[in-house]
N, C-alpha and C positions, 0 to 999 in steps of 0.2 A: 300215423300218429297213434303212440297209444292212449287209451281210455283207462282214466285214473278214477279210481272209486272212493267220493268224497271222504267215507269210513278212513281210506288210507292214508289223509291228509293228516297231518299233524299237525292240531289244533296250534293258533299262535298262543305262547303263553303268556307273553304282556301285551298289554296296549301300545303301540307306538307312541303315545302323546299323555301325557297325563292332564285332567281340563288345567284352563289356565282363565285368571280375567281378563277381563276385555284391555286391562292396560296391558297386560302381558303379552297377549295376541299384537294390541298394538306395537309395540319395542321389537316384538321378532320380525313382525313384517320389517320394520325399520331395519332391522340386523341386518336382512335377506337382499335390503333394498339398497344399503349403502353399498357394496364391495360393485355393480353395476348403474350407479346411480347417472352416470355420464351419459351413456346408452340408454338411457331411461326417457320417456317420452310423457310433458305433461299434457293431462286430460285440453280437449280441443274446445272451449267456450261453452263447458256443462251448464253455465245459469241461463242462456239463450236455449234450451233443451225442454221439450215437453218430461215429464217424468215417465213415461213411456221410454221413450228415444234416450235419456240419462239412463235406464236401468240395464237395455241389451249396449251399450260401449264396450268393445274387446277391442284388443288389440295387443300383440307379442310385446309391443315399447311400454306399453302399460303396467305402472304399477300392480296391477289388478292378475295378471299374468306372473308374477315374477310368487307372490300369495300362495297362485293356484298351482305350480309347482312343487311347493314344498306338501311334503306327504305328511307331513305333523297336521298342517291346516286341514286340507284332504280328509284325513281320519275327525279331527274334529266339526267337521261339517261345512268346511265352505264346497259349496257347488259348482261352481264355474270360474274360469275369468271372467265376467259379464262383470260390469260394474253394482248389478243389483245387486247381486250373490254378496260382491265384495260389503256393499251397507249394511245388507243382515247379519253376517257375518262378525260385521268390525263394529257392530250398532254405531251406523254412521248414519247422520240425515244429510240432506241438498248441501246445506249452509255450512257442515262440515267437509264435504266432500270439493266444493269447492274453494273453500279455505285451505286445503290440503292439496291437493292435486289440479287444480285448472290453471293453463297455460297462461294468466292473466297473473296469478299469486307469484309467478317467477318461475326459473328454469326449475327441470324433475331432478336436478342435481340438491333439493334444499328437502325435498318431500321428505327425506328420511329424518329431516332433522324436526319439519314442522311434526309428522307424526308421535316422534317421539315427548315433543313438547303438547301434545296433544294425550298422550298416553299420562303424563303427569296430571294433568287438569281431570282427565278419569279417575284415578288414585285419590283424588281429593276433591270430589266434586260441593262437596260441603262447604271448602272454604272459596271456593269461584262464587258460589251464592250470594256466601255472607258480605264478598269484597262488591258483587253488583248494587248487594243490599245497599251498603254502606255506602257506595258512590253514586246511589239515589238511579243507577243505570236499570236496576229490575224493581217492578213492585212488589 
């Protein structure tokens, strides 16, 4: 094998990704996730989980795998398939995560859709507020 001398490498000239918000993160994972969603495997009874034991969950049928694939996400910072990686990543907490993804919310066939409806409520988190306000649901 030959020994290439970094100097010779040809710097990239763009970034693969340009940043994006968290709704937009959100929608692509959705993109990524619908065209396999069949094959898609939901998360296995995450609220019975210590948040330890929720954070290392991998798995190839996983949402969370299909993320770590794509080289856009990759460059932008997601770390692993590990389910933690994916929350920091997606600024997702427990109560998100499984509203989204546990095998209890319905098949991984809907995930793309609940994310995406998830992605919208990011977009406009102002007016989710003002509607808990108003229905006396938040103080």
């Amino acid at each position: 094998m030959k020994r290439v001398d970094p100097q010779e490498l040809e710097p990239r000239s763009q970034p693969l990704a340009e940043p994006m918000t968290r709704a937009q993160r959100l929608e692509r994972w959705a993109d990524l996730l619908e065209p396999s969603a069949n094959r898609l495997s939901p998360l296995p009874r995450i609220e019975d989980m210590s948040e330890d034991e929720r954070r290392q969950v991998r798995g190839n049928s996983y949402p969370m795998a299909v993320a770590f694939a794509d080289p856009v996400f990759r460059e932008l910072g997601l770390k692993s398939d590990r389910l933690g990686d994916a929350m920091e990543f997606f600024a997702l907490n427990a109560r998100d995560v499984h509203a989204l993804m546990c095998e209890c919310m319905g098949p991984a066939a809907g995930i793309p859709h609940r994310l995406r409806h998830h992605a919208k409520r990011a977009e406009h988190p102002g007016l989710w507020r003002r509607f808990l306000l108003a229905t006396g649901l938040a103080a």
